[in-house]
C-alpha positions as CSV (number, residue, x, y, z in Angstrom):
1,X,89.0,98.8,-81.1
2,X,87.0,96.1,-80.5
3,X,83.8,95.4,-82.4
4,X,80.7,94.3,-81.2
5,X,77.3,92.8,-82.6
6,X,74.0,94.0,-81.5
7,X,70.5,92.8,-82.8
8,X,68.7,96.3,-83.9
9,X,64.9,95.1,-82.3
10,X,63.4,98.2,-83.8
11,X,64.7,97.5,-86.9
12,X,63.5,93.7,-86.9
13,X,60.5,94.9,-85.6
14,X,60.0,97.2,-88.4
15,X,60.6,94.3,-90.6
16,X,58.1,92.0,-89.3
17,X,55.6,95.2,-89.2
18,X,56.4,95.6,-93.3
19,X,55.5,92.4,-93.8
20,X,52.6,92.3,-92.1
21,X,51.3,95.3,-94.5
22,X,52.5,93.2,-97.1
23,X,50.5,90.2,-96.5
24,X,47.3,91.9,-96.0
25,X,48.2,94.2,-99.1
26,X,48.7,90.9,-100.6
27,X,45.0,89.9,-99.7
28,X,43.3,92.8,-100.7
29,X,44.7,92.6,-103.7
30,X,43.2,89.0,-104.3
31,X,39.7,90.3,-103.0
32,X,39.8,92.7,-105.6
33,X,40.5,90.0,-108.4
34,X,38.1,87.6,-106.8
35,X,35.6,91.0,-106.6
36,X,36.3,91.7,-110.5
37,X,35.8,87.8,-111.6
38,X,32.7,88.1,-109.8
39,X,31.5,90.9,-111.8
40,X,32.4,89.4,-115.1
41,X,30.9,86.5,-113.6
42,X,27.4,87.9,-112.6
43,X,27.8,90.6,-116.0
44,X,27.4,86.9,-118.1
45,X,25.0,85.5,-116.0
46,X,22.8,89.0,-116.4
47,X,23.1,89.5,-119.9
48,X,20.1,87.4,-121.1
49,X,17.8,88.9,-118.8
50,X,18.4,92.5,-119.2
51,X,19.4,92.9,-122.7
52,X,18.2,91.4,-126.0
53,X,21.0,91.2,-128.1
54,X,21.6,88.6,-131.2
55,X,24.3,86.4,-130.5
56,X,24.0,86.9,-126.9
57,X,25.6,83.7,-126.2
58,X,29.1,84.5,-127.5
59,X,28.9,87.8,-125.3
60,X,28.1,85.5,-122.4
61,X,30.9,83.2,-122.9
62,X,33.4,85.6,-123.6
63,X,32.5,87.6,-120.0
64,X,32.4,83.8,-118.3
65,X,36.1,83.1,-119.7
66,X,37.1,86.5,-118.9
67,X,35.8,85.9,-115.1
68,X,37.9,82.3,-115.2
69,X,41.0,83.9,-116.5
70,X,40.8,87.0,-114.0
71,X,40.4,84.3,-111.0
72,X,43.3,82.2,-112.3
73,X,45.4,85.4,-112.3
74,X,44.5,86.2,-109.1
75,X,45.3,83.3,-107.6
76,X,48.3,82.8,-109.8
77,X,49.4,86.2,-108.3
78,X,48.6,85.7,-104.4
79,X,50.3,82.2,-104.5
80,X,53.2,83.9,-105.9
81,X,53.6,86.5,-103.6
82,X,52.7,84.7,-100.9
83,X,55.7,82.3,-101.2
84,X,58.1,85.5,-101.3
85,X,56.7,87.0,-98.7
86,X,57.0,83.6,-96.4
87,X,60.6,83.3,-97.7
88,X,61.5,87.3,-96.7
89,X,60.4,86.2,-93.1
90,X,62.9,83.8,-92.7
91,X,65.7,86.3,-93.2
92,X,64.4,89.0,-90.6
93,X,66.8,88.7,-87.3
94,X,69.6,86.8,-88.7
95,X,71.5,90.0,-90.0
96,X,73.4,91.9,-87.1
97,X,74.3,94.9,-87.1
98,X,77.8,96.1,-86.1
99,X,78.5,99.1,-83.1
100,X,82.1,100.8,-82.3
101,X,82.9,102.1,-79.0
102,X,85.3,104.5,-79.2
C-alpha cells in the first residue's frame, strides 16, 4: 500500500472560518465590558444629580473604581485571547491528513 498526504481545504477552511467567529466573538465580548464600564462610569457621574444621598461621594468612588477595574479586565481578557487566537492561526494548514488507496 502506499500512503499519500492530501491537504483537507475544507477542513482548513473551516478552521480559518472558526476563527474568524472567534475573533469577532472575542470583540463583542470587549464591547460589552467597555459597555458595562461605561455604565458604572456614567452611574457615578449621575449619582449627584439625581439622588440626594449622605455620603454620596463614597458611592461615587466606589462605582468609578468598579468602572476602572471592569475596563482593566476587559482588556486584560481581549489581549489574552487575542494572543491565542493569533497563535491557533499559525497552526491551521500545517497538519495533513493521510488517504489509502486500496
Amino acid at each position: 500500500m502506499e500512503t499519500k498526504k492530501v491537504m483537507n481545504k475544507d477542513l482548513i477552511l473551516r478552521e480559518k472560518l472558526a476563527l474568524q467567529r472567534t475573533t469577532l466573538a472575542n470583540q463583542s465580548t470587549f464591547l460589552a465590558f467597555l459597555r458595562t464600564s461605561m455604565y458604572f462610569l456614567i452611574a457615578g457621574l449621575s449619582l449627584k444629580n439625581l439622588l440626594k444621598v449622605e455620603n454620596s461621594l463614597l458611592i461615587e468612588i466606589a462605582l468609578f473604581i468598579a468602572s476602572l477595574v471592569i475596563f482593566v479586565f476587559g482588556t486584560v481578557n481581549y489581549l489574552k485571547h487575542k494572543k491565542s487566537i493569533s497563535t491557533n492561526k499559525k497552526h491551521i494548514g500545517d497538519y495533513q491528513l493521510e488517504y489509502y488507496k486500496l
